[in-house]
C-alpha positions in Angstrom: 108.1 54.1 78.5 108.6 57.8 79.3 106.5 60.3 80.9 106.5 63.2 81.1 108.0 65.7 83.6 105.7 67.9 85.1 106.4 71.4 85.1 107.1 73.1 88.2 104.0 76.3 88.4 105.8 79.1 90.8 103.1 82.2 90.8 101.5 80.9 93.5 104.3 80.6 95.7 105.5 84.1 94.3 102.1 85.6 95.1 102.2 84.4 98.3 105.7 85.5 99.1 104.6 89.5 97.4 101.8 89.3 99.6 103.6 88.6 103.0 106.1 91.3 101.7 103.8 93.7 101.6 102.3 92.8 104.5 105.6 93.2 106.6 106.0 96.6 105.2 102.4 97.3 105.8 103.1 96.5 109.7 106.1 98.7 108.8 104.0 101.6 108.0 101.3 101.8 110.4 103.7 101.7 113.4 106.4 104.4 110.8 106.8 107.8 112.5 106.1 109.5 109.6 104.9 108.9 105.7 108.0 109.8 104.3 108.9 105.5 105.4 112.8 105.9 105.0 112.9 103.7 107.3 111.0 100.9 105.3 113.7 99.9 103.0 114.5 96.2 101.7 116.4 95.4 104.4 113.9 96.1 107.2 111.1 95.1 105.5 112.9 91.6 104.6 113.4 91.1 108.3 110.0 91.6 109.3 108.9 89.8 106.5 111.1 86.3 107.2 112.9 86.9 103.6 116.0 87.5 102.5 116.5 90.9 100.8 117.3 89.4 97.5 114.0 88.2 97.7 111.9 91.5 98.1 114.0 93.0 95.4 112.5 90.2 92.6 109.1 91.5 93.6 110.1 95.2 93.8 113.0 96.2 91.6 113.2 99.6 93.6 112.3 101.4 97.0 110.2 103.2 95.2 108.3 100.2 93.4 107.9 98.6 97.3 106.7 101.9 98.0 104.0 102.8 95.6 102.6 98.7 96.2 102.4 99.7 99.4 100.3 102.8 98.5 98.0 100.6 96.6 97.8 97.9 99.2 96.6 100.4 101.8 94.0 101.6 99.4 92.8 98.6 97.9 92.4 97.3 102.0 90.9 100.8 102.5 88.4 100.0 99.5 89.4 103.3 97.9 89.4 103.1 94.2 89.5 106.5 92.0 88.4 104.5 88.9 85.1 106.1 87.5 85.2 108.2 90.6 82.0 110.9 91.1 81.5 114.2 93.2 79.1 111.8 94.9 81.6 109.1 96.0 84.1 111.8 97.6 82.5 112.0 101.0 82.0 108.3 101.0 85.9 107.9 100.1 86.7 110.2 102.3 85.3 108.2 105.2 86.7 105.2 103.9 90.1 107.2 104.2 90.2 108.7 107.2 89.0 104.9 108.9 92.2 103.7 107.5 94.4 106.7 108.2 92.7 105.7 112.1 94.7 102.4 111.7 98.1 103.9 111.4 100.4 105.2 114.4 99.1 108.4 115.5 102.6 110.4 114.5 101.6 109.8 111.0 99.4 112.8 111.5 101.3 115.2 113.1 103.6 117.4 111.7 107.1 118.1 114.2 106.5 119.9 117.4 105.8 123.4 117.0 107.4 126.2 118.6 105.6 127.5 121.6 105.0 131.0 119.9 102.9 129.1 116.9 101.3 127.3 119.4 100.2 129.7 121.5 98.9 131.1 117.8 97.2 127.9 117.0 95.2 128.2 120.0 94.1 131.8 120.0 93.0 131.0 116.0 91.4 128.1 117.0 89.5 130.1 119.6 88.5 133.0 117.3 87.0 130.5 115.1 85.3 128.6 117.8 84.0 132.2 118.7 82.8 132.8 115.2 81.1 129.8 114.4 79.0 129.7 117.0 80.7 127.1 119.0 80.4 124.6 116.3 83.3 122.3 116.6 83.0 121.0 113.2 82.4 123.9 110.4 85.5 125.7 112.8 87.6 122.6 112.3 86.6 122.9 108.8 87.5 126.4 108.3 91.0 125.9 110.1 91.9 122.8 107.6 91.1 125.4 104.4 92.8 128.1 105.9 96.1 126.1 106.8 99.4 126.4 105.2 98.8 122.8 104.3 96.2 123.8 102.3 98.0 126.7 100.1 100.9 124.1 100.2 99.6 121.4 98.6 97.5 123.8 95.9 100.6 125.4 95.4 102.9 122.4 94.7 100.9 119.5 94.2 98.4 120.7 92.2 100.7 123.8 90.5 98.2 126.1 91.1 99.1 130.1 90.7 98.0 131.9 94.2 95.8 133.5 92.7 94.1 130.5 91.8 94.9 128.8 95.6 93.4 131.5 97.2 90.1 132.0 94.9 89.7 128.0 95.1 89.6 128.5 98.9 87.8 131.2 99.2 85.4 129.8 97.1 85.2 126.3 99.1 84.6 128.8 102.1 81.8 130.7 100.6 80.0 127.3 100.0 81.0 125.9 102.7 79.3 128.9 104.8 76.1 129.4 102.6 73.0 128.6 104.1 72.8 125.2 101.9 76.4 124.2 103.1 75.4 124.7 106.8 72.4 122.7 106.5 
């Protein structure tokens, strides 16, 4: 009498093997200097992970692949999900953000050190704002993160806005941001 061979089920074993991937390079990340991650690659993150490089490359065909799981891991452990996302939700996701962002090394949020001159400039606008609000710490900081070259960079580029439209989408979030029902 013959019986039958069982068949050998590997997802779980691969699931668990992509998730303590991902968690290696998510160790990777948070202690990274910077969010560029060149140096989370397969080899590295095989190391910390106990794998063989071979073996991150069946989950994640490319750097980039490792990279955008990686992306999604830190949101989905963030709890930030953009499906049927609302005006309403964007200060809660915000929060949510900005707790996580708290868990990475603190060079992730720094850009390289200025030069004295543009600090020196940093502080004296910093100041002037201080000055103008009031003392209020918080609309200042506000006011400083719209008027930023960050700010006209990532309208510019990311979002392929003319400057015509950067600087009316500012100047706009400013004028709320400084009516009476935005300083309430």
């Amino acid at each position: 009498m013959t019986t039958g061979a069982r068949k050998y089920d590997s997802s779980r074993r691969q699931q668990q093997g992509r998730e303590r991937i991902l968690e290696a390079a998510l160790d990777l990340a948070r202690a990274s200097g910077g969010w560029n991650w060149v140096d989370i690659t397969f080899k590295t993150v095989a190391d910390a992970a106990g794998v063989s490089e071979r073996t991150v490359y069946r989950h994640f065909p490319t750097q980039s692949d490792l990279h955008e799981a990686l992306l999604l891991r830190i949101n989905q452990d963030a709890g930030i999900s953009y499906d049927d996302l609302s005006v309403d939700d964007v200060s809660e996701l915000v929060g949510r953000l900005f707790t996580s962002l708290s868990t990475f090394d603190r060079a992730l949020h720094t850009q390289p050190t200025p030069s004295d001159a543009a600090i020196a400039m940093n502080r004296d606008r910093m100041q002037a704002l201080l000055d103008a609000c009031g003392g209020d710490r918080r609309l200042a900081a506000l006011l400083d993160v719209l008027w930023s070259n960050d700010t006209y960079e990532r309208l510019s580029s990311i979002w392929r806005m003319p400057t015509d439209d950067a600087v009316d989408a500012v100047t706009w979030a400013i004028d709320r941001l400084l009516s009476p029902e935005g300083l309430a």
